[in-house]
C-alpha positions, 0 to 999 in steps of 0.5 A, spaced: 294 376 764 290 373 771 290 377 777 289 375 784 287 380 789 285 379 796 280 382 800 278 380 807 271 382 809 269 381 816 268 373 813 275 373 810 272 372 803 276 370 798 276 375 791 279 376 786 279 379 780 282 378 743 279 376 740 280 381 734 277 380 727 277 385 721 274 388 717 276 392 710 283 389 706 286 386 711 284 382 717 287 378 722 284 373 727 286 372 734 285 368 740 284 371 747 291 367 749 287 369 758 281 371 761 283 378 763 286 382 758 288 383 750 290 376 746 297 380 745 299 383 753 304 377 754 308 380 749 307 388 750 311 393 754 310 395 761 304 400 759 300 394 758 295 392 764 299 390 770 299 381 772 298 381 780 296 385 784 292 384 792 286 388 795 288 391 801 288 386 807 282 390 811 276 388 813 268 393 813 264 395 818 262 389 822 254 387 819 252 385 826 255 390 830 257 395 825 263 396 827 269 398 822 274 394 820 281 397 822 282 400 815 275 403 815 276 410 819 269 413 821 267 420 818 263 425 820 263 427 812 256 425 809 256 421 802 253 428 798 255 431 792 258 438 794 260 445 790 268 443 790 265 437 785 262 442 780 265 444 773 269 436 772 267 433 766 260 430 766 256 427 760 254 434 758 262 435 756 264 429 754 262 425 747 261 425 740 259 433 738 256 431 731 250 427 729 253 420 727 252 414 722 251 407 724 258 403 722 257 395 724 264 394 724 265 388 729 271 387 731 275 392 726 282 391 725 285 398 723 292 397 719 292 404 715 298 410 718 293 417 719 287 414 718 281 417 722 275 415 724 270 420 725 262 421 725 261 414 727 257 410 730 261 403 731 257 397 734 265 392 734 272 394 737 277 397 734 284 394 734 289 399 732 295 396 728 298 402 725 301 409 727 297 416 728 291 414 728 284 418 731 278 416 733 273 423 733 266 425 734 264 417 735 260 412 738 264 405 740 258 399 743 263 394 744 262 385 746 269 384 745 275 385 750 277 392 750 273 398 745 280 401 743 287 397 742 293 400 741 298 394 738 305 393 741 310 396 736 305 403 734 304 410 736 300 416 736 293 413 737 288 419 739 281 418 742 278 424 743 271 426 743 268 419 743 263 415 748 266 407 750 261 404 752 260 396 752 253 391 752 253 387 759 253 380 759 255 379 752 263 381 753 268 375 751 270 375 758 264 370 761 261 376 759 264 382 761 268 386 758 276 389 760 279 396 757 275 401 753 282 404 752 287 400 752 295 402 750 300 396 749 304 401 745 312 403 746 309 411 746 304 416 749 297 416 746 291 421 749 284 420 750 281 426 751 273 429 752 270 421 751 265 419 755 266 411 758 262 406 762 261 399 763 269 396 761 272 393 768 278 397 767 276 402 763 283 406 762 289 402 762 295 405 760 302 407 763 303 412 759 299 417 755 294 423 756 288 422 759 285 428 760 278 432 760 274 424 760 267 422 765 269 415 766 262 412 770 258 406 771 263 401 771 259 393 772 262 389 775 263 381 773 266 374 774 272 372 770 272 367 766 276 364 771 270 365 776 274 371 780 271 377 780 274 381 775 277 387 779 275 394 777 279 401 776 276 408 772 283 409 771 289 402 771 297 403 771 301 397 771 308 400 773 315 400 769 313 405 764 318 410 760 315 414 758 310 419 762 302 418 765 298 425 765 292 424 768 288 431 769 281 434 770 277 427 769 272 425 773 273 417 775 267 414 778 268 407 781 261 405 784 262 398 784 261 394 791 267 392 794 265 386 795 264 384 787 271 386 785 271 394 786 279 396 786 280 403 786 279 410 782 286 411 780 290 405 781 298 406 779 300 398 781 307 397 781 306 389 777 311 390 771 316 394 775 316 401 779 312 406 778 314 413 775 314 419 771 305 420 773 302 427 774 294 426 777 291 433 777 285 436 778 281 430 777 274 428 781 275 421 784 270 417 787 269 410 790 273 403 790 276 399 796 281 406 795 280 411 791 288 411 789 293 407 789 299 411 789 304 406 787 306 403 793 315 402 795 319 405 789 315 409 786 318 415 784 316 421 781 309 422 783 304 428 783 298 428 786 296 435 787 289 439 787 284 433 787 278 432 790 275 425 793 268 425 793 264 422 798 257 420 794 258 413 794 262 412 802 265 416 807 272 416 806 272 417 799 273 409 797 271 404 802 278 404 807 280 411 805 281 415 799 289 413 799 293 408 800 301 406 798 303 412 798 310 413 798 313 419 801 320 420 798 323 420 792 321 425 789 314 425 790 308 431 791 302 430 795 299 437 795 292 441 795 288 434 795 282 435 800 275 431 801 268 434 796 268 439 804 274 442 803 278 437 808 285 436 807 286 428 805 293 426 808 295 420 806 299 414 810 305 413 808 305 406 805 309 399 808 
C-alpha cells in the first residue's frame, strides 16, 4: 500500500509518507508486493494499514518572521513533563519480566494453533499463520517489514510483556521498518505491557486491545518510493467491525513534521468509516497532531480522560492536539486536558 500525504510548510513541501521467511517444519516465502506495508495487505480486511491519507494543509511558524501558520496556535503552555504525566506506562513497566535466551529466528513464520513463544529473544519477525498464538515475556529486534504479523484468516494473537523493536537502516523498506505489530486479522488481538520503538507505524490495527504499552522512539525514514514514510505510535485505517481499545498507553511520536511525523493516534478513514473505538486514559505526544480522530462519518467514538503532553511542542502536536473530530453520531469527547491541566476542545472537522 502506497500512502501520499501532503503537508505544506511555509515553502509548500511536498511530503509523503514480506518479506516472510520461516523457519522450523513449515516455511513459506514472500515477496513484499509494495513498499509500505506487509506482501499480504491487498488482500486483508479492513483492520489492515489504511492506503491514502494527507497531512493537514497548514503551514509552521514562519522561520524568518517566526510567524505561526494558520494552524499552529500559539500557547503559553511550556513544552515540560508535568505530574498529570506521571503513573503511564514507561520502560520501567513495560517489557519482558524474565531472563531470556537468544533465538536467532530470522523471519519466522508460525503455523502451530496454541503456540507460545515465551523467554525469547528473537533476533527475525515473526509472521503469524495460526489461531491463539502468545508471544510473552520476549524480545523481538526485527530488519523485516513488520515485528509481529497476524495473517488474514487468523485470530487470537497475544502479545503481551515484549520489547518490539527494529535495527535502523536495515529495514526491507529502503531500510526502514513499518509495523511492530500489525493485525491483518478478521478478530480482535491484544498487545499489552510491551515496550516498541523505531517501526514507522508502530501499532496498526483496527480492532483489538492495546493497553498498558510505552510506545516511543519512532525513526523516521524515506520509503522505497523515496517519500518520507508517515509515522504514527498507534494507526487505524477505518471499516473496521469489530472493536478498537486503546487505554492507559503512552504513545510518543518525536519525530520532525517535516520528515513524515503524522500523528500519535491517527484513526483514518481510508478503508471506509471509522467506528466502535474507545481511547482512554492514555498519554500522547507529538505528530503534525497528536490525534486524528476519524474525521466525516465516523461513529461511535470515545475519546475520554486523556492528557496531551506538550514535551515535544505546544500544542501537543505541531498544529494541535486534535483534529477531524467529529461531533455527532455518537461520539464523546470528555475530560482530555493538556499535561497543566487545561481542558483540550477540539474543532469540529470539515
Amino acid at each position: 500500500m502506497t500512502r501520499l500525504r501532503t503537508c505544506l510548510a511555509g515553502l509548500a513541501l511536498l511530503l509523503a509518507a514480506g518479506c516472510s521467511g520461516s523457519t522450523g517444519s513449515s516455511s513459506a516465502s514472500h515477496a513484499p508486493s509494495t513498499h509500505d506495508r506487509p506482501p499480504a495487505a491487498a488482500d486483508a480486511p479492513s483492520s489492515a494499514a489504511p492506503s491514502v491519507r494527507t497531512t493537514p494543509s497548514a503551514s509552521p511558524s514562519d522561520p524568518a518572521t517566526g510567524t505561526p501558520g494558520p494552524s499552529a496556535r500559539p500557547s503559553a503552555r511550556a513544552t515540560t513533563v508535568t505530574s498529570l504525566e506521571a503513573g503511564f506506562p514507561s520502560a520501567g513497566t513495560t517489557g519482558p519480566r524474565t531472563a531470556l535466551k537468544p533465538h536467532a529466528t530470522g523471519n519466522m513464520s508460525v503455523r502451530t494453533d496454541g503456540t507460545v513463544i515465551k523467554g525469547w529473544n528473537i533476533t527475525g519477525s515473526l509472521d503469524i499463520y495460526a489461531n491463539n498464538v502468545t508471544i510473552i515475556d520476549s524480545k523481538i529486534t526485527s530488519t523485516n517489514w513488520w515485528g509481529v504479523n497476524l495473517r488474514p484468516g487468523f485470530s487470537g494473537l497475544r502479545v503481551l510483556h515484549t520489547t518490539i523493536t527494529a535495527v535502523p537502516g536495515k529495514g526491507p523498506d529502503n531500510g526502514g521498518v513499518d509495523y511492530a505489530v500489525s493485525n491483518m486479522g478478521a478478530s480482535s488481538i491484544e498487545v499489552g505491557w510491551c515496550d516498541i520503538s523505531v517501526f514507522g507505524n508502530a501499532l496498526s490495527m483496527g480492532q483489538g486491545n492495546i493497553h498498558d504499552n510505552y510506545v516511543h522512539g519512532l525513526v523516521p525514514f524515506r520509503n522505497a518510493g523515496g517519500e518520507w514514510q508517515h509515522t504514527d505510535a498507534v494507526i487505524s485505517g477505518g471499516g473496521n467491525t469489530g472493536k478498537l481499545i486503546i487505554r492507559h498507553n503512552t504513545l510518543l511520536n518525536p519525530v520532525d513534521v517535516n520528515r513524515g511525523a503524522s500523528a500519535s493516534i491517527g484513526l483514518f478513514a481510508d478503508s471506509g468509516h471509522v467506528s466502535n473505538t474507545v481511547i482512554d486514559n492514555n498519554l500522547l505526544a507529538g505528530g503534525a497532531y497528536a490525534l486524528y480522530g476519524g474525521g466525516d462519518g465516523a461513529t461511535g467514538i470515545m475519546v475520554t480522560n486523556n492528557v496531551f503532553s506538550t514535551r515535544y511542542h505546544r500544542n501537543s502536536g505541531v498544529y494541535g492536539s486534535v483534529t477531524a473530530w467529529n461531533t455527532g453520531s455518537g461520539n464523546v469527547w470528555s475530560g482530555n486536558r493538556y499535561a497543566d491541566g487545561t481542558p483540550v476542545t477540539p474543532e469540529p472537522a470539515g
